[in-house]
Every structure is written in C-alpha cells, then in structure tokens.
N, C-alpha and C positions, 0 to 999 in steps of 0.2 A: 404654354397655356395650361389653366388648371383644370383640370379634369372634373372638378364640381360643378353644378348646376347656379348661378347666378340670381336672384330675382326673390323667386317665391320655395320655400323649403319645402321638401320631396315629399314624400308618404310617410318615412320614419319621424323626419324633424315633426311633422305633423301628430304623428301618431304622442310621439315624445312631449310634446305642448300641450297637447289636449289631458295625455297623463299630469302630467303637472297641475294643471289647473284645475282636474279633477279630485286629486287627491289635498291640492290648497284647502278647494270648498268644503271637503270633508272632516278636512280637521278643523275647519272655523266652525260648520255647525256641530259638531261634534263638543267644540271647547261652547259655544253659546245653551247647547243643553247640558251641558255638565252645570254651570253658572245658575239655569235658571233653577236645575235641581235642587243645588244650593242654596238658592234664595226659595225655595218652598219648604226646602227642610228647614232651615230657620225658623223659617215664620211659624208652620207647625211648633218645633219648639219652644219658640218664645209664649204662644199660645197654651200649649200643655201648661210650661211654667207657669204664665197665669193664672192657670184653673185650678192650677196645684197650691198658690199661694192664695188663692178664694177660699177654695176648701180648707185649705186651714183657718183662715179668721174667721169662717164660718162654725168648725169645731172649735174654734178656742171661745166664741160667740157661747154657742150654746154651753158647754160647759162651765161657760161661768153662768149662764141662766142656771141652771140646774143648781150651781152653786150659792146663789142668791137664795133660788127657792129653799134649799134644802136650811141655809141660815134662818131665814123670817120661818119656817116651821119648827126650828129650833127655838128661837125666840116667840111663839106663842106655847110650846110644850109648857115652860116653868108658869106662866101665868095661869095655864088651865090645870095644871095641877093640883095646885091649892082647891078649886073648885070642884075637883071631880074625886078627890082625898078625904078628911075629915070633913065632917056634916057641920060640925061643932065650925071649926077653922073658915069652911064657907060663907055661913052666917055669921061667924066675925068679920069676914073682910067687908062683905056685903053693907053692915052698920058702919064699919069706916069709910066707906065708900060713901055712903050716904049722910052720916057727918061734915065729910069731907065737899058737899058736892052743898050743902048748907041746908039740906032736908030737916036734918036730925040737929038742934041744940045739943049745947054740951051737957044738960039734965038729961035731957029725954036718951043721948048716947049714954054716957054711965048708965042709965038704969036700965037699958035694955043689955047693955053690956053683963051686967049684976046677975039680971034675969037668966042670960042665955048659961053665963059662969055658973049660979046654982044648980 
C-alpha cells in the first residue's frame, strides 16, 4: 500500500498550486501592461510626429509668405523709383501716363513734352 495520501492534495501540493497560479497571473498582467505601455508610447509618438510635421508646413507656410511679401516689395521699389528720382523723369512718366490713359492728344503730349524738355 502507498504511503500517500489519496483524494485531495496535502498543504505542500496546495501551497505549490496556489504558487503557480500566482505567479501565471503575474506575468499575464505584467506582459498586458508592458502591451498597453506600448500602445501609449506609440500613440504619443505618432502624435509628436504629427505636430512635428504641422510645424513644419507651417514654417515652410510662413516663409514663403514672407517670401511673396518681400517679391511684390521688390516689384513696386523699381516703379516708385522713377518718381521719388528725378523731378524732370516724374513729370515725364506722369504726361505718358496721361497720354496714355487718352487725357492728353498727341499735340497737347508733344507740347508739354517740348515744354517740360526746355
């Protein structure tokens, strides 16, 4: 006859089962927070990258505004030069202007042309 106990497992087998299944659960929540950890560093990530790639077409944005602006202030420098230059050159463009725009006939421009020349 055996010498072991039959039926229901002693204090050790117990002891030994309960360890078991304590240490199962601890590595299962252990591996399900390492996962979620994981899945929030991502998203963080993914997010930063977003914001990184916002900010950039936001500076690429503005630097071509500035860039636009700083062209159309180039292009009205050469127009307003002539006017803010010779006195003489002003009031020629000014007669062509106004020849041009059908104020002025071609007598009445030559002669003030004439005039302004002498």
């Amino acid at each position: 006859m055996p010498l072991g106990r039959m039926g229901r497992p002693g204090l050790i087998g117990m002891a030994a089962r309960t360890a078991v299944v304590a240490g199962t659960a601890t590595a299962v929540s252990g591996s399900v927070a390492r996962h979620q950890q994981q899945k929030y560093y991502d998203q963080s990530q993914q997010q930063a990258y977003e914001a990184q790639a916002q900010q950039a077409a936001m500076d690429q944005a503005a630097a071509q505004a500035v860039a636009n602006a700083q062209a159309a202030q180039a292009a009205q420098a050469p127009a307003a030069a002539p006017a803010g230059g010779d006195d003489m050159m002003a009031k020629l463009t000014q007669l062509a202007q106004l020849h041009a725009q059908g104020i002025l006939s071609d007598d009445e421009f030559a002669a003030a042309k004439a005039k302004l020349l002498s």
